[in-house]
Chimera marker file (.cmm) of the C-alpha trace (Angstrom):
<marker_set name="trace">
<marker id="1" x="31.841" y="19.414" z="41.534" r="1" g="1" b="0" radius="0.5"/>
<marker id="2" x="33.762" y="19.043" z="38.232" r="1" g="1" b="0" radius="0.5"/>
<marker id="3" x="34.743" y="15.347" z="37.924" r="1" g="1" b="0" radius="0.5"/>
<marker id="4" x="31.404" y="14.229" z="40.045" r="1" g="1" b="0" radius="0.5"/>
<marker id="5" x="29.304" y="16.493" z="38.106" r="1" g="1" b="0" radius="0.5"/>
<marker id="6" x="30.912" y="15.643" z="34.798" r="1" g="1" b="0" radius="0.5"/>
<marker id="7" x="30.303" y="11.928" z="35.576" r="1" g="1" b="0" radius="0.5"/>
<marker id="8" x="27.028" y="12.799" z="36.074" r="1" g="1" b="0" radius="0.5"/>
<marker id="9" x="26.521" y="14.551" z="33.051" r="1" g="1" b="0" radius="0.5"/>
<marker id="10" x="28.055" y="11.195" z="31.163" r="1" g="1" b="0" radius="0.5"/>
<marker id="11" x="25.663" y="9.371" z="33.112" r="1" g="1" b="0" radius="0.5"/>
<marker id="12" x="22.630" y="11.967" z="31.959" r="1" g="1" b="0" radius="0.5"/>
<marker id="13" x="23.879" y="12.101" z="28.410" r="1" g="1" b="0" radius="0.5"/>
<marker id="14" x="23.583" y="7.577" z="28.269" r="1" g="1" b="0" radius="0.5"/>
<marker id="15" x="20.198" y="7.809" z="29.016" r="1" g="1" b="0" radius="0.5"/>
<marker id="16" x="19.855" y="10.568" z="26.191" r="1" g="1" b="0" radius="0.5"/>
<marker id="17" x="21.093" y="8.162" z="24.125" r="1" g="1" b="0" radius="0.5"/>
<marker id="18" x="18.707" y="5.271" z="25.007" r="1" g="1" b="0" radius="0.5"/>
<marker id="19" x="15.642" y="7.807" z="24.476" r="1" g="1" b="0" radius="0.5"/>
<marker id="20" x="17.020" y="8.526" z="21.161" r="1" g="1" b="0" radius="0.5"/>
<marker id="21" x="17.185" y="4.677" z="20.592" r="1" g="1" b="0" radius="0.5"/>
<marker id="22" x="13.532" y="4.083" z="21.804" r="1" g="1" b="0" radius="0.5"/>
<marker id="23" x="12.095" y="6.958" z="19.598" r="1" g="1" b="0" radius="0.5"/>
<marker id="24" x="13.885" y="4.708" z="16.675" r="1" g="1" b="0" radius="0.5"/>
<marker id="25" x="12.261" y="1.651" z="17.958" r="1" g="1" b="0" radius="0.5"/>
<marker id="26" x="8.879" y="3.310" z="18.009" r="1" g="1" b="0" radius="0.5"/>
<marker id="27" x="9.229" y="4.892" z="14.768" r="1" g="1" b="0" radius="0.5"/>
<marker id="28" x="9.381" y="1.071" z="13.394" r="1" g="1" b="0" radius="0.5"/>
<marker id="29" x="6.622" y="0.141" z="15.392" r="1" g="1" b="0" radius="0.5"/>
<marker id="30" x="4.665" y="2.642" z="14.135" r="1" g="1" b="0" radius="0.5"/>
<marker id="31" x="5.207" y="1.865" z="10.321" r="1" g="1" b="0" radius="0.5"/>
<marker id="32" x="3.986" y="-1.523" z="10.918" r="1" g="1" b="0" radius="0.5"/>
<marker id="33" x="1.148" y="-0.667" z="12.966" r="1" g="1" b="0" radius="0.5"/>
<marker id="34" x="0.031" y="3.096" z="12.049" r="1" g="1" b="0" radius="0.5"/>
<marker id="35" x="-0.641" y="3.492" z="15.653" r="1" g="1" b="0" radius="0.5"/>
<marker id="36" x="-0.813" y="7.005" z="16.702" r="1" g="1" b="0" radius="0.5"/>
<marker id="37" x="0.172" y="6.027" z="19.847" r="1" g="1" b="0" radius="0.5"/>
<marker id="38" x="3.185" y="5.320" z="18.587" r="1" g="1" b="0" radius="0.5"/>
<marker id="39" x="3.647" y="8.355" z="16.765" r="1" g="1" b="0" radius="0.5"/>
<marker id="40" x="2.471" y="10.538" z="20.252" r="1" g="1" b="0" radius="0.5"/>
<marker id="41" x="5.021" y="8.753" z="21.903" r="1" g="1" b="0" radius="0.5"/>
<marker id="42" x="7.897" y="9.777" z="19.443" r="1" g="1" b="0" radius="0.5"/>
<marker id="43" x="7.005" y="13.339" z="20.040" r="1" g="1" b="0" radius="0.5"/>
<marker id="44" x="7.018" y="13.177" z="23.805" r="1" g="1" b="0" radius="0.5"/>
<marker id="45" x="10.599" y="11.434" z="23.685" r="1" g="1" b="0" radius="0.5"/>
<marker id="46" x="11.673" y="14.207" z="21.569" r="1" g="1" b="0" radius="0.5"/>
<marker id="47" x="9.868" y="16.789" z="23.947" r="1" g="1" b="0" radius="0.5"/>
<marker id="48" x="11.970" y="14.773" z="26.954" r="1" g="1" b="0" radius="0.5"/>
<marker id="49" x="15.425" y="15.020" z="24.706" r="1" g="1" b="0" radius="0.5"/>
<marker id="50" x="15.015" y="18.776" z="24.033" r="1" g="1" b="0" radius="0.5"/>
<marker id="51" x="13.838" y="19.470" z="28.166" r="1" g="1" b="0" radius="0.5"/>
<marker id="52" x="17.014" y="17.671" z="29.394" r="1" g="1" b="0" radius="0.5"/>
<marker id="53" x="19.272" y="18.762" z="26.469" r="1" g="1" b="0" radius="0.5"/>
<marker id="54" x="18.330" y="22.549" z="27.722" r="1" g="1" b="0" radius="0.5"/>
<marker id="55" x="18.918" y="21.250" z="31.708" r="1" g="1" b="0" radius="0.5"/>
<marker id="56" x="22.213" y="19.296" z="30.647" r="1" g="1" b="0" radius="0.5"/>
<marker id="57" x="23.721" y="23.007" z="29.212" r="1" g="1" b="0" radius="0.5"/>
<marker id="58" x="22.359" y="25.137" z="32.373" r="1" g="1" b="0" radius="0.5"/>
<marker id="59" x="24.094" y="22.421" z="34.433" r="1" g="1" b="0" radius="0.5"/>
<marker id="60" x="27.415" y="22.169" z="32.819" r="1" g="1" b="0" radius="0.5"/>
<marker id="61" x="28.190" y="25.294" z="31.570" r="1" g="1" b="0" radius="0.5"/>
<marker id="62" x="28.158" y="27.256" z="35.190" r="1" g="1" b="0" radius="0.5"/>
<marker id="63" x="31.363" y="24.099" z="35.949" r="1" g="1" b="0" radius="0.5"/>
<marker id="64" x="34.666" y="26.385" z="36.542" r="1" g="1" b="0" radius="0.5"/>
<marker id="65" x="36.935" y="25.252" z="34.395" r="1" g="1" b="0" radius="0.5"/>
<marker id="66" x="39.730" y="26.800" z="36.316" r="1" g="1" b="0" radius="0.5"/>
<marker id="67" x="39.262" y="24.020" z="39.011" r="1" g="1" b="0" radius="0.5"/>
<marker id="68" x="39.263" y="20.910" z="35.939" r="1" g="1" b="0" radius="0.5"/>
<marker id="69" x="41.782" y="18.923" z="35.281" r="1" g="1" b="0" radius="0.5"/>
<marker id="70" x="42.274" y="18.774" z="31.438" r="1" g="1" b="0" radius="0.5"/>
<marker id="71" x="40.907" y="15.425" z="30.885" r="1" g="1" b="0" radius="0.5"/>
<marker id="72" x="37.533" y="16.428" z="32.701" r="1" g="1" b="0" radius="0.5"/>
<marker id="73" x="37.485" y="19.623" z="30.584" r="1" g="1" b="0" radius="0.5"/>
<marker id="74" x="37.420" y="17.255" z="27.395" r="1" g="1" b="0" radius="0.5"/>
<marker id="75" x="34.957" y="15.088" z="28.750" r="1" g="1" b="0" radius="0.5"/>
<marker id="76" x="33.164" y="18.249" z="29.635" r="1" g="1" b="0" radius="0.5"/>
<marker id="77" x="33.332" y="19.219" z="25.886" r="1" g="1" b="0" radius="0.5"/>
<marker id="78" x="32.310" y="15.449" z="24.794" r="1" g="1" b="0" radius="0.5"/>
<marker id="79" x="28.965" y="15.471" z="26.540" r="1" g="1" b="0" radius="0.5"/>
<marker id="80" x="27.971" y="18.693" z="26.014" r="1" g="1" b="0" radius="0.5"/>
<marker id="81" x="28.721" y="18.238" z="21.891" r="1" g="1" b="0" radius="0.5"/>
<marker id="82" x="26.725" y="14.765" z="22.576" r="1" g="1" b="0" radius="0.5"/>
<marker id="83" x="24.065" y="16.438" z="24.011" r="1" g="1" b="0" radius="0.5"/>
<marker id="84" x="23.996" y="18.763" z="20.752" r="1" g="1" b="0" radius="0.5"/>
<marker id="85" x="23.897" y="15.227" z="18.569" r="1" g="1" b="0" radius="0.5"/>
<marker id="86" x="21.636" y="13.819" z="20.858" r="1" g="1" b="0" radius="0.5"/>
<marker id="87" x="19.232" y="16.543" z="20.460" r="1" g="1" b="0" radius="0.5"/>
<marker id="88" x="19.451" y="16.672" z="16.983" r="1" g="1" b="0" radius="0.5"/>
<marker id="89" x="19.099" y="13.108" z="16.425" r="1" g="1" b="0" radius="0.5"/>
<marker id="90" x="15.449" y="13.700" z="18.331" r="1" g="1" b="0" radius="0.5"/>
<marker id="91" x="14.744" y="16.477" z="15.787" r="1" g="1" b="0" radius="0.5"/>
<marker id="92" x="15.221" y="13.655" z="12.849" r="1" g="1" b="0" radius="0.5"/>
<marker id="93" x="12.762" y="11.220" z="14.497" r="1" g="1" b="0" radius="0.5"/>
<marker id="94" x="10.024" y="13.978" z="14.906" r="1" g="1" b="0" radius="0.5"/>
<marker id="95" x="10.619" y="15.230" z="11.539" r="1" g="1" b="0" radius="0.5"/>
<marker id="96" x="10.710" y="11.129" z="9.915" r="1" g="1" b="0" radius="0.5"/>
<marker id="97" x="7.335" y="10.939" z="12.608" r="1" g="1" b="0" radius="0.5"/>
<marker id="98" x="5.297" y="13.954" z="11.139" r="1" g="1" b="0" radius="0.5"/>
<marker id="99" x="6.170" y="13.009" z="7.776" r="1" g="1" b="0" radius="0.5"/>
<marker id="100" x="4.691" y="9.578" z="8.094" r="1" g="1" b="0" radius="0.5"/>
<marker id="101" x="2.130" y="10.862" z="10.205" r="1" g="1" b="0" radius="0.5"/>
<marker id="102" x="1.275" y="13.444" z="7.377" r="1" g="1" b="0" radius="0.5"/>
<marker id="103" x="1.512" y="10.672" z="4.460" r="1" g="1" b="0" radius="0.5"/>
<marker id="104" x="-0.941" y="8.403" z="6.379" r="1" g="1" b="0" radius="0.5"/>
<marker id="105" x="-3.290" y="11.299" z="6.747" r="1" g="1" b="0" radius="0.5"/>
<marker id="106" x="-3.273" y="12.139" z="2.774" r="1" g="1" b="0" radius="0.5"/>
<marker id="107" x="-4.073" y="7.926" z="2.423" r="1" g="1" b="0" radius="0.5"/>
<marker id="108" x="-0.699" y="7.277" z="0.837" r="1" g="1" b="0" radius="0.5"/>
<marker id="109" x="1.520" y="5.468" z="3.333" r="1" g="1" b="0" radius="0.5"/>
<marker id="110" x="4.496" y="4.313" z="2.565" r="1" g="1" b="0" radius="0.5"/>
<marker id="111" x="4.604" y="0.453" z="0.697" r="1" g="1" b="0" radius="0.5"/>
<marker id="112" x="6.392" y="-1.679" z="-1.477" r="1" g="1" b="0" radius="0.5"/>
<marker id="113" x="10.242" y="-1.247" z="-1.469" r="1" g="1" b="0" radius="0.5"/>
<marker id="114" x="10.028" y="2.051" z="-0.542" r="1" g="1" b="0" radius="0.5"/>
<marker id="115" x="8.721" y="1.033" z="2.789" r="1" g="1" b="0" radius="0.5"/>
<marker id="116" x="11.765" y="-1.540" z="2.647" r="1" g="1" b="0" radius="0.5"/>
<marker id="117" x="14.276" y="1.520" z="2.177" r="1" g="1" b="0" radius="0.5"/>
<marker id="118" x="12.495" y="3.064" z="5.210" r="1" g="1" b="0" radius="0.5"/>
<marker id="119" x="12.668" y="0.188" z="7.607" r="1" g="1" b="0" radius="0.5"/>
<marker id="120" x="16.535" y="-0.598" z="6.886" r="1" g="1" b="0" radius="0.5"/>
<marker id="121" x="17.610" y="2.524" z="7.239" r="1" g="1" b="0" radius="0.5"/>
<marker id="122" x="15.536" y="2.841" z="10.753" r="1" g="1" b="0" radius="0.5"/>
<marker id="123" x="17.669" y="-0.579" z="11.345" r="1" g="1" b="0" radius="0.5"/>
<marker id="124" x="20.708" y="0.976" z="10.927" r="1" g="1" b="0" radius="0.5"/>
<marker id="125" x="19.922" y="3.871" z="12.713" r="1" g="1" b="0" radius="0.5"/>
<marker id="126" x="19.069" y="1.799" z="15.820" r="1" g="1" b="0" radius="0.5"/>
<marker id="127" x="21.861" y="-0.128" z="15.125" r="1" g="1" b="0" radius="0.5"/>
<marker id="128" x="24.432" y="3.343" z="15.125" r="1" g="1" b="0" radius="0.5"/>
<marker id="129" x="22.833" y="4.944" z="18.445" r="1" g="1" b="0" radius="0.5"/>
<marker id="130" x="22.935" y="1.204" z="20.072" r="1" g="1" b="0" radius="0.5"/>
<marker id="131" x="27.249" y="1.064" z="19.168" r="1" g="1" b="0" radius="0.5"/>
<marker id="132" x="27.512" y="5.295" z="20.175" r="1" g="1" b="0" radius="0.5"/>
<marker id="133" x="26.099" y="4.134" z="23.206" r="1" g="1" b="0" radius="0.5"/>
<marker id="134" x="28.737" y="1.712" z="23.862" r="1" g="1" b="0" radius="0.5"/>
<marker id="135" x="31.210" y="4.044" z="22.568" r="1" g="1" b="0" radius="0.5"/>
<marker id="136" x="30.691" y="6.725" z="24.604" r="1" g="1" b="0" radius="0.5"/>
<marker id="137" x="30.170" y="4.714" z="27.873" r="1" g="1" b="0" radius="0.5"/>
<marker id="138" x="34.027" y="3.279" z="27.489" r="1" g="1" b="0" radius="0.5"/>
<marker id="139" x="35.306" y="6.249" z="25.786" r="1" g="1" b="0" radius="0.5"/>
<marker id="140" x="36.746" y="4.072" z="23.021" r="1" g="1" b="0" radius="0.5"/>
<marker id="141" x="37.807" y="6.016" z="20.293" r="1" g="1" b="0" radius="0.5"/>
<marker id="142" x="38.660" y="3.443" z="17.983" r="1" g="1" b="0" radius="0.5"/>
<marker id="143" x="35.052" y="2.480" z="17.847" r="1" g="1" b="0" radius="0.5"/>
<marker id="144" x="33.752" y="6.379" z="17.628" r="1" g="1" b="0" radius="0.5"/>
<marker id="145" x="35.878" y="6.189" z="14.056" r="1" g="1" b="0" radius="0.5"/>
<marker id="146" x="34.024" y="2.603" z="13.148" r="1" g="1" b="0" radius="0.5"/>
<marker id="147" x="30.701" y="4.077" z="13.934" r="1" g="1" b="0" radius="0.5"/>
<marker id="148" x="31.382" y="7.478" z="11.556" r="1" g="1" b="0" radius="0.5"/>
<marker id="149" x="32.486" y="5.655" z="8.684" r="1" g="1" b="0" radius="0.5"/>
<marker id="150" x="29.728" y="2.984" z="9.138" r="1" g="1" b="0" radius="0.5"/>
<marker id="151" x="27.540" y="6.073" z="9.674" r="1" g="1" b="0" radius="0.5"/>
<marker id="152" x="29.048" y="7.905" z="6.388" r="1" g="1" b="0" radius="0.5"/>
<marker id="153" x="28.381" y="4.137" z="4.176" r="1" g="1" b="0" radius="0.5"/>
<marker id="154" x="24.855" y="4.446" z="4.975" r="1" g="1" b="0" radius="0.5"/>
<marker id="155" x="24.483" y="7.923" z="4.105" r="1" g="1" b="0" radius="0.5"/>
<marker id="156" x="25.985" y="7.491" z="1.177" r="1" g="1" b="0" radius="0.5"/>
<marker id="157" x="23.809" y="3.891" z="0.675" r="1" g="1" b="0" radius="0.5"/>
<marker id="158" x="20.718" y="5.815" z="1.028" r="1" g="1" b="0" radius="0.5"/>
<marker id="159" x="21.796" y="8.272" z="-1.237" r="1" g="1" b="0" radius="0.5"/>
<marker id="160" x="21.768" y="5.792" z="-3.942" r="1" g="1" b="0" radius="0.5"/>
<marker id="161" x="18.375" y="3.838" z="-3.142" r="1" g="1" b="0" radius="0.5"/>
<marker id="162" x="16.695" y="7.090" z="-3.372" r="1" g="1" b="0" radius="0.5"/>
<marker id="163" x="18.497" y="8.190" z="-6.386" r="1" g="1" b="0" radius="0.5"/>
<marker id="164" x="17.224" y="4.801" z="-7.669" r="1" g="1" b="0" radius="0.5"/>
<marker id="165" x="14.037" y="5.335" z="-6.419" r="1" g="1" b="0" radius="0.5"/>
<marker id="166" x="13.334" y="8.547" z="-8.007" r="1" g="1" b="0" radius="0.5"/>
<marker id="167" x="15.073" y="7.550" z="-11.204" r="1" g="1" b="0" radius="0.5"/>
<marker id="168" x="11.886" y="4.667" z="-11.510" r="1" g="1" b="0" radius="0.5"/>
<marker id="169" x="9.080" y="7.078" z="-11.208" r="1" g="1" b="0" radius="0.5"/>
<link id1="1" id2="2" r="1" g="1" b="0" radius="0.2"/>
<link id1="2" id2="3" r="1" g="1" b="0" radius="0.2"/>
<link id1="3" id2="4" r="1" g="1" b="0" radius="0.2"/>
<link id1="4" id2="5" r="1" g="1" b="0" radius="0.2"/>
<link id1="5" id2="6" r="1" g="1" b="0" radius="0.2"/>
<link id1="6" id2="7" r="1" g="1" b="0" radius="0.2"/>
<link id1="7" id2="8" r="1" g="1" b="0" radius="0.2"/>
<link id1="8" id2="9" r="1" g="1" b="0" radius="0.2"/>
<link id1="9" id2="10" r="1" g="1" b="0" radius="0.2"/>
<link id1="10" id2="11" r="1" g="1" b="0" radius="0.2"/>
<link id1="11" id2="12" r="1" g="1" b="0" radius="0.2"/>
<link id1="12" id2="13" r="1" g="1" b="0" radius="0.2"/>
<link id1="13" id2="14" r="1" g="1" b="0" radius="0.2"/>
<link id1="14" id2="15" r="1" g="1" b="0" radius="0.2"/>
<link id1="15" id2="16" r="1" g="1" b="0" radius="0.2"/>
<link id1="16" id2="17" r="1" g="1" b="0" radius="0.2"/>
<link id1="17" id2="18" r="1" g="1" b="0" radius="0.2"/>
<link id1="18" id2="19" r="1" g="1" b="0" radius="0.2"/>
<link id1="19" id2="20" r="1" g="1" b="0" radius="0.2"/>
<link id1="20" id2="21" r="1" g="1" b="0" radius="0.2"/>
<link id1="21" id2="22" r="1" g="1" b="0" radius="0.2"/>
<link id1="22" id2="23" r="1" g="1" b="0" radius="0.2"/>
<link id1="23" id2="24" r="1" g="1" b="0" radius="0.2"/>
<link id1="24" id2="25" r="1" g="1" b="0" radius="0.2"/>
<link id1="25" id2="26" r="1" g="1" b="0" radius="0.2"/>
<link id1="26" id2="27" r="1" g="1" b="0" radius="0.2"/>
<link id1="27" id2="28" r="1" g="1" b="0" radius="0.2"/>
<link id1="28" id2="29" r="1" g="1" b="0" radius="0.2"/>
<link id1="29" id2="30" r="1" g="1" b="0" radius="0.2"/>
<link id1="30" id2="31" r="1" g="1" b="0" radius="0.2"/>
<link id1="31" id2="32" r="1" g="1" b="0" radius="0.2"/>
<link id1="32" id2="33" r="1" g="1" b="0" radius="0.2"/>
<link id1="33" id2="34" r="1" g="1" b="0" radius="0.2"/>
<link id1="34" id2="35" r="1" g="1" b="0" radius="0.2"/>
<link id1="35" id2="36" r="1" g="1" b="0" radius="0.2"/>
<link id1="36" id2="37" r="1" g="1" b="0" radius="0.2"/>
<link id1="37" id2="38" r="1" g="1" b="0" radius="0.2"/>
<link id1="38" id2="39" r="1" g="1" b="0" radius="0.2"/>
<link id1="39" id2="40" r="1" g="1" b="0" radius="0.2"/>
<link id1="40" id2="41" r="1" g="1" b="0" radius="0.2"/>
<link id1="41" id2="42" r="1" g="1" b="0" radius="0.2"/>
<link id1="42" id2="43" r="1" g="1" b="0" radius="0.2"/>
<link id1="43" id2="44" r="1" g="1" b="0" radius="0.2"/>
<link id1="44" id2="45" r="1" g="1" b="0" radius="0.2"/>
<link id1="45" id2="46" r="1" g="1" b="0" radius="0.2"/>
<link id1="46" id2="47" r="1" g="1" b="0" radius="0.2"/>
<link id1="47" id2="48" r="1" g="1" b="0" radius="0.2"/>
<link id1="48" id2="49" r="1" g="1" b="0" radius="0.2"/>
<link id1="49" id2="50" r="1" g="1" b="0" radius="0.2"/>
<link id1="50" id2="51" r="1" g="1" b="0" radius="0.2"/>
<link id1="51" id2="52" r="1" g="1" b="0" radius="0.2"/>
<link id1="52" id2="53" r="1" g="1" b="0" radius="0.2"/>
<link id1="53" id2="54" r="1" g="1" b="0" radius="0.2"/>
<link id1="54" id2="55" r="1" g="1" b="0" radius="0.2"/>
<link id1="55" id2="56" r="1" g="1" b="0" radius="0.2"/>
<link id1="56" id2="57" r="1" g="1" b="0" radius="0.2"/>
<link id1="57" id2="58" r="1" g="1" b="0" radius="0.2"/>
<link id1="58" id2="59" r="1" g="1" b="0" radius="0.2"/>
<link id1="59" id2="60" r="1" g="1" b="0" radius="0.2"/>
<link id1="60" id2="61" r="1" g="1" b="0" radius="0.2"/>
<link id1="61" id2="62" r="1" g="1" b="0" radius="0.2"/>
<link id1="62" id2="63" r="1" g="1" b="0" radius="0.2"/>
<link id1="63" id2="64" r="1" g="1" b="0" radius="0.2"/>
<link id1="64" id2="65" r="1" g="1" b="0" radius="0.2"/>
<link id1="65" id2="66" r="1" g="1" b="0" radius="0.2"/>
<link id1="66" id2="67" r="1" g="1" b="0" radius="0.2"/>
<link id1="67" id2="68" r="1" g="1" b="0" radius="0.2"/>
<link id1="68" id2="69" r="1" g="1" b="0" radius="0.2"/>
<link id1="69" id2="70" r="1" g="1" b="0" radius="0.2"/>
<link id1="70" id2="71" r="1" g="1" b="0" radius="0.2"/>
<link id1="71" id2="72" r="1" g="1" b="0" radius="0.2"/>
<link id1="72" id2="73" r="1" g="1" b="0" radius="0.2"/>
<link id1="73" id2="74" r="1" g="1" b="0" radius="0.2"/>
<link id1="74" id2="75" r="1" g="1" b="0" radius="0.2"/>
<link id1="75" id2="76" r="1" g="1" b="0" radius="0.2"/>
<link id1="76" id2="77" r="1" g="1" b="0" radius="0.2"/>
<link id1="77" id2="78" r="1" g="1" b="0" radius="0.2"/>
<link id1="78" id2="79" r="1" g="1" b="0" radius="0.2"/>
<link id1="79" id2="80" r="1" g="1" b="0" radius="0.2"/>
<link id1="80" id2="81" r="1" g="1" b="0" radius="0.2"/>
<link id1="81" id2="82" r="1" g="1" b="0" radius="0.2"/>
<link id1="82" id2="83" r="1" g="1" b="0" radius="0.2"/>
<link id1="83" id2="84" r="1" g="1" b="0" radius="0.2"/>
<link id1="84" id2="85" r="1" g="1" b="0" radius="0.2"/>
<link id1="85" id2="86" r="1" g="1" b="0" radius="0.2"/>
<link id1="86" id2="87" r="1" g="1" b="0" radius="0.2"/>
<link id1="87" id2="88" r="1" g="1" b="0" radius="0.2"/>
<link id1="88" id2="89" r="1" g="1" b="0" radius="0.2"/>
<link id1="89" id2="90" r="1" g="1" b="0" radius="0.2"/>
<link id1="90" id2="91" r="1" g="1" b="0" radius="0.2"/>
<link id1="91" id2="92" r="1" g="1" b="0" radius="0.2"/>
<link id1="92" id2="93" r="1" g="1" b="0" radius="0.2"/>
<link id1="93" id2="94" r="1" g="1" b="0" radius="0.2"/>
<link id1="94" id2="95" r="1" g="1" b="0" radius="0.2"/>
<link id1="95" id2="96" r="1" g="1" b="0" radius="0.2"/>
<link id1="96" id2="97" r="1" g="1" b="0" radius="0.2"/>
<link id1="97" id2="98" r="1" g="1" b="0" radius="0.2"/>
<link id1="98" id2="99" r="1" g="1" b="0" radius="0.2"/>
<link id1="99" id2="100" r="1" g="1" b="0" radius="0.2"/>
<link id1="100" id2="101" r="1" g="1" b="0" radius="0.2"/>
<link id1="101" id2="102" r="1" g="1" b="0" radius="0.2"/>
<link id1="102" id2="103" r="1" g="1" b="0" radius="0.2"/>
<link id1="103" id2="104" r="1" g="1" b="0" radius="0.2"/>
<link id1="104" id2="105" r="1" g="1" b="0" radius="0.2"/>
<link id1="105" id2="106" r="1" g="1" b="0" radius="0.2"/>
<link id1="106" id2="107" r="1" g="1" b="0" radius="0.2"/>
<link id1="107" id2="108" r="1" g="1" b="0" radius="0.2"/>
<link id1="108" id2="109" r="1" g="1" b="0" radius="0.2"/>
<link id1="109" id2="110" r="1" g="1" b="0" radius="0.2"/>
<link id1="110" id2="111" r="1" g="1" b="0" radius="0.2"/>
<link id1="111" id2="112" r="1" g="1" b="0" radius="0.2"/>
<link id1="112" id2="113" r="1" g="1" b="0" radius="0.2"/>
<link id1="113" id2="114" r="1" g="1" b="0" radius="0.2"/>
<link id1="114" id2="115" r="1" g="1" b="0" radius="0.2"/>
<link id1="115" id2="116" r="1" g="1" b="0" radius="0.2"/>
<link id1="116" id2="117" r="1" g="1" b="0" radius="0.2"/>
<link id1="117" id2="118" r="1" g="1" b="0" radius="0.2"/>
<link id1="118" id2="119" r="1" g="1" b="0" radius="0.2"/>
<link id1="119" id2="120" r="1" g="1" b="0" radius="0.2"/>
<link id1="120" id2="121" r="1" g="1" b="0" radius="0.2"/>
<link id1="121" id2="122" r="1" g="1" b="0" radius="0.2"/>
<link id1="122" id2="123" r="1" g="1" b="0" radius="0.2"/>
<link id1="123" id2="124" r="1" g="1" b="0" radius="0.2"/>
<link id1="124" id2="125" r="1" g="1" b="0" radius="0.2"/>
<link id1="125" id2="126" r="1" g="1" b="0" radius="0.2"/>
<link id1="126" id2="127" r="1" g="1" b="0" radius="0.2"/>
<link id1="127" id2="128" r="1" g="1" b="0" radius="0.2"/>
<link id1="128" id2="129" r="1" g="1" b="0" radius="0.2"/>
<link id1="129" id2="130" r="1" g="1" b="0" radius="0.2"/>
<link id1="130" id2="131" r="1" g="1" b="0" radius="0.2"/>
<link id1="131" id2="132" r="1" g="1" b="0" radius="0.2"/>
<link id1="132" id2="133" r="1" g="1" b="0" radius="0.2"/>
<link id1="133" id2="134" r="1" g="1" b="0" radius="0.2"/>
<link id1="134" id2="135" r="1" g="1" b="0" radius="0.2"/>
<link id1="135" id2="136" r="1" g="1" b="0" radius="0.2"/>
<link id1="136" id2="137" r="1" g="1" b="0" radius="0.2"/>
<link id1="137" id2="138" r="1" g="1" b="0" radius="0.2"/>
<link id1="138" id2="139" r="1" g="1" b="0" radius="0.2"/>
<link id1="139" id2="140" r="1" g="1" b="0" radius="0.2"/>
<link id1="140" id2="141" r="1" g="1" b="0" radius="0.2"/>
<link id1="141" id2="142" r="1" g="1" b="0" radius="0.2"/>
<link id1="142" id2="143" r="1" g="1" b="0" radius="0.2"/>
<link id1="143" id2="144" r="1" g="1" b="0" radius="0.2"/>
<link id1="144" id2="145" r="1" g="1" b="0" radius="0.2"/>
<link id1="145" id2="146" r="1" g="1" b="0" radius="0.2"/>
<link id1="146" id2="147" r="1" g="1" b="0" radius="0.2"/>
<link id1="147" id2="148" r="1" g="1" b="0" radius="0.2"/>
<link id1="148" id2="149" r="1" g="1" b="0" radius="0.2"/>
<link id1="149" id2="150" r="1" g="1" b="0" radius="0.2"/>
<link id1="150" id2="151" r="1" g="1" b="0" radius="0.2"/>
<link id1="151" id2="152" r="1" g="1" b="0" radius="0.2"/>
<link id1="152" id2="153" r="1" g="1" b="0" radius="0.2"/>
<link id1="153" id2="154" r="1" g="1" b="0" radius="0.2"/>
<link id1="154" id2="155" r="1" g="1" b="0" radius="0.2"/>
<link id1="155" id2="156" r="1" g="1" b="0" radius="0.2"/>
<link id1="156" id2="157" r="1" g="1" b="0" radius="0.2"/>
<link id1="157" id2="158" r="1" g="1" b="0" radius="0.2"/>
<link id1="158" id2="159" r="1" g="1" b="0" radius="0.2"/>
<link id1="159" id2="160" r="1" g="1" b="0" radius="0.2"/>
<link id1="160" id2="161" r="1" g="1" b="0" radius="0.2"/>
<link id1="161" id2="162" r="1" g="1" b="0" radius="0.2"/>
<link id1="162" id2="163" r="1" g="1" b="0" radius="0.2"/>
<link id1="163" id2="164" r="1" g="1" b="0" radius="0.2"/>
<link id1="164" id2="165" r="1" g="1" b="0" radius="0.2"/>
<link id1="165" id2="166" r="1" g="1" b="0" radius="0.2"/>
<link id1="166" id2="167" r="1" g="1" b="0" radius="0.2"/>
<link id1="167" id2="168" r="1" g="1" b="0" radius="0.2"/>
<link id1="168" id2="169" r="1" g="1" b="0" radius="0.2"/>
</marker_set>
């Protein structure tokens, strides 16, 4: 079991990933079209993340570590803290969801270049998930530490647009 089921779990943990990616992708969709459709279909994906997330830990935290070599017991560790990241990443994209979901309700979507801010940063996000797929498929560390600080440069990017933003009101 341990270095099958590990694999596995890898395997399990990739297609996480690409669910998280497609919520992103349908999150832009939806702020050009207002389709709630689109907005449904974000909150099934997350439903799908959380319902494997939960079968992911049941599956490989009853592994016996006694019988892993030490590199499966940090790839053990790896997927499970992915799944964790995965997961939340699906809470982000139901929270962004409702919120837009909420603001098109009260008549006040989001325009102008604060619609811009939006829509770049849902870029980048795509953009992160798409190279942390890649990363964690080859294991390539060098590339985890690209994606953090590129991931950390945004952050702090979208810390000062909205600073901006706010400041103009």
């Amino acid at each position: 079991f341990p270095s099958e089921g590990i694999a596995l779990g890898k395997e399990q943990v990739v297609s996480m990933f690409e669910y998280g990616k497609l919520m992103f992708e349908t999150i832009g969709e939806y702020l050009n079209s207002g389709k709630p459709a689109d907005a449904e279909f974000v909150h099934d994906i997350e439903r799908n993340i959380d319902k494997i997330d939960r079968q992911m830990n049941d599956y490989l935290l009853v592994a016996d570590k006694g019988e892993m070599s030490p590199s499966d017991v940090t790839m053990l560790t790896r997927t499970l803290r992915a799944c964790k990241d995965i997961e939340r990443i699906g809470d982000y994209g139901e929270n962004l969801i409702t919120f837009f979901e909420n603001a098109a309700e009260r008549k006040q979507p989001l325009t102008g270049s604060t619609k811009d801010i939006v829509v770049k940063a849902n870029q980048d996000a795509i953009g992160l998930i798409t190279k942390t797929i890649e990363a964690f498929k080859t294991d390539n560390r060098f590339v985890s530490l690209s994606i953090i600080k590129e991931r950390r440069a945004l952050n702090s990017s979208l810390d000062d647009r909205i600073e901006h933003f706010f400041n103009d009101i």
